[in-house]
C-alpha positions in Angstrom: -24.8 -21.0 10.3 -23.9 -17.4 11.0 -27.0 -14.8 12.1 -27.2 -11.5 10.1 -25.1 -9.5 12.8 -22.4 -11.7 12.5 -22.6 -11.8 8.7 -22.3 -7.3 9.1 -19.7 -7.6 12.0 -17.5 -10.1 9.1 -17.9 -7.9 6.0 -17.0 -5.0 8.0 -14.0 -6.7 9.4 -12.9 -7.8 6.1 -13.6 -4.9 4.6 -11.4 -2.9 7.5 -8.7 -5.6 7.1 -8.4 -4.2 3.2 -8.4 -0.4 4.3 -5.6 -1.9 6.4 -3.3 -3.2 4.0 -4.0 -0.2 1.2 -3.0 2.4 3.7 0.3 1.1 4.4 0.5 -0.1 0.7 0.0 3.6 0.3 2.5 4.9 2.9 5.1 2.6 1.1 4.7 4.3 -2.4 4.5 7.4 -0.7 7.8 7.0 0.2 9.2 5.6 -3.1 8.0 9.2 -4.0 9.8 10.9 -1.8 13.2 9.2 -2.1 12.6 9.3 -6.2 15.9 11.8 -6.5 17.7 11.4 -3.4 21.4 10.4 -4.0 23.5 8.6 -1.7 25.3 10.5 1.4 28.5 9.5 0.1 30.4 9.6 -3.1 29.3 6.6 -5.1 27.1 4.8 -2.5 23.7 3.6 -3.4 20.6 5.8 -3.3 17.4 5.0 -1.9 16.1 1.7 -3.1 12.1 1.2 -4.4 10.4 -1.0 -1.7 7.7 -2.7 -2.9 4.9 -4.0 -0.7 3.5 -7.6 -0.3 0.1 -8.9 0.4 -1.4 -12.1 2.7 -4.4 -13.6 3.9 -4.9 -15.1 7.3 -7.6 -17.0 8.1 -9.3 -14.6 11.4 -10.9 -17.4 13.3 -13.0 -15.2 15.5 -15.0 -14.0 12.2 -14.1 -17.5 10.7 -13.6 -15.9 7.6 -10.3 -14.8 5.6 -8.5 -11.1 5.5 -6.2 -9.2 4.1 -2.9 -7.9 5.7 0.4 -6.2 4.7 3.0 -8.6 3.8 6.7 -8.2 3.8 7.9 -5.3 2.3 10.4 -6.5 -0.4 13.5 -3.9 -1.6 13.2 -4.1 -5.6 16.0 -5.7 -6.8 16.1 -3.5 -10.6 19.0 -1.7 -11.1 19.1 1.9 -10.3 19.2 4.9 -13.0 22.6 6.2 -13.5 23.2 10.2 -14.8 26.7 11.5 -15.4 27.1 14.5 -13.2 30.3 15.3 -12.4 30.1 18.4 -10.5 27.5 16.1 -8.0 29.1 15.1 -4.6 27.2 12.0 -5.0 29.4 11.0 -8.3 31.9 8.3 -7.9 35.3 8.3 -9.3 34.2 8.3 -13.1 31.8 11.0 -12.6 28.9 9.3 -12.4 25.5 9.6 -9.9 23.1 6.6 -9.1 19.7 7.5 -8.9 16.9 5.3 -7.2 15.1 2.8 -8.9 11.8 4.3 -8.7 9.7 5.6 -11.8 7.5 8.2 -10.8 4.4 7.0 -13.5 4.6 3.4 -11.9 4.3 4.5 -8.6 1.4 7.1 -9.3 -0.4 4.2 -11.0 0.3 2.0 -8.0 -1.0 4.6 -6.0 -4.5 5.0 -7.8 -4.9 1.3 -7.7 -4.8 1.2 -3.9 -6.9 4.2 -3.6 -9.3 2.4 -5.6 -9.2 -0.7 -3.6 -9.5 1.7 -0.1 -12.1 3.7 -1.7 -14.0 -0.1 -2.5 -13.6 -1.1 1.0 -15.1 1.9 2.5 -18.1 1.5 -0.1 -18.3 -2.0 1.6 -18.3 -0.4 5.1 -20.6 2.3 4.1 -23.2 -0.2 2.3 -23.0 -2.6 5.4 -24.3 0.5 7.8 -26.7 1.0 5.7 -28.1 -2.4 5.7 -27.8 -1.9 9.5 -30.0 1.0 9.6 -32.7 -0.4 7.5 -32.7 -3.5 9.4 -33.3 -1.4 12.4 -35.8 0.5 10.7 -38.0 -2.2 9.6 -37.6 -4.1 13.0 -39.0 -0.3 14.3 -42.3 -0.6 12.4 
């Protein structure tokens, strides 16, 4: 059986493992944002293509406990959006531009449910400290 310290040192690491893998689930829709309406560099070449990232566990057998990490990150396999613009150098032959497969409201809704989940793990590491103190502070008196 565990002591307390270990018990804080594990939900800490778990709860760092998740600020892990929401910051680079961030950084990934972050740059789905970013590429939203690039065009290809050449005349009817594809555009930027939505990544979308993955998740795992792993069991951490120093903390014998089970945490999060970043996964593979997958290219989404939807088709992209297609505008006729024939004036764009982008356009192929019949005059029309393919656009990236990325949808702007998605990805601003993937990107508050990661914040939520970093902004829950922090809560986790903020509310272990705290037990931390208090233990301290009892063990004070």
């Amino acid at each position: 059986m565990a002591n307390d310290s270990s018990d804080f040192a594990r939900s800490m690491a778990i709860a760092t493992s998740g600020l892990r893998a929401q910051a680079g689930r961030m950084r990934v829709i972050s740059e789905n944002i970013a590429n939203a309406d690039s065009t290809s560099h050449t005349a009817g070449g594809d555009p930027y293509r939505r990544k979308v990232p993955t998740f795992s566990s792993a069991l951490d057998r120093t903390l014998d406990a089970q945490v999060v990490t970043l996964g593979k990150i997958r290219p989404d396999q939807s088709s992209f959006r297609v505008k006729y613009e024939p004036n764009n150098p982008a356009a192929d032959a019949s005059g029309n531009v393919k656009y990236p497969n990325v949808n702007s409201v998605v990805e601003m809704t993937d990107m508050r449910d990661a914040q939520r989940s970093y902004e829950a793990n922090l809560n986790i590491i903020s509310a272990t400290r705290r037990m931390i103190q208090r233990t301290l502070d009892i063990l004070k008196t």
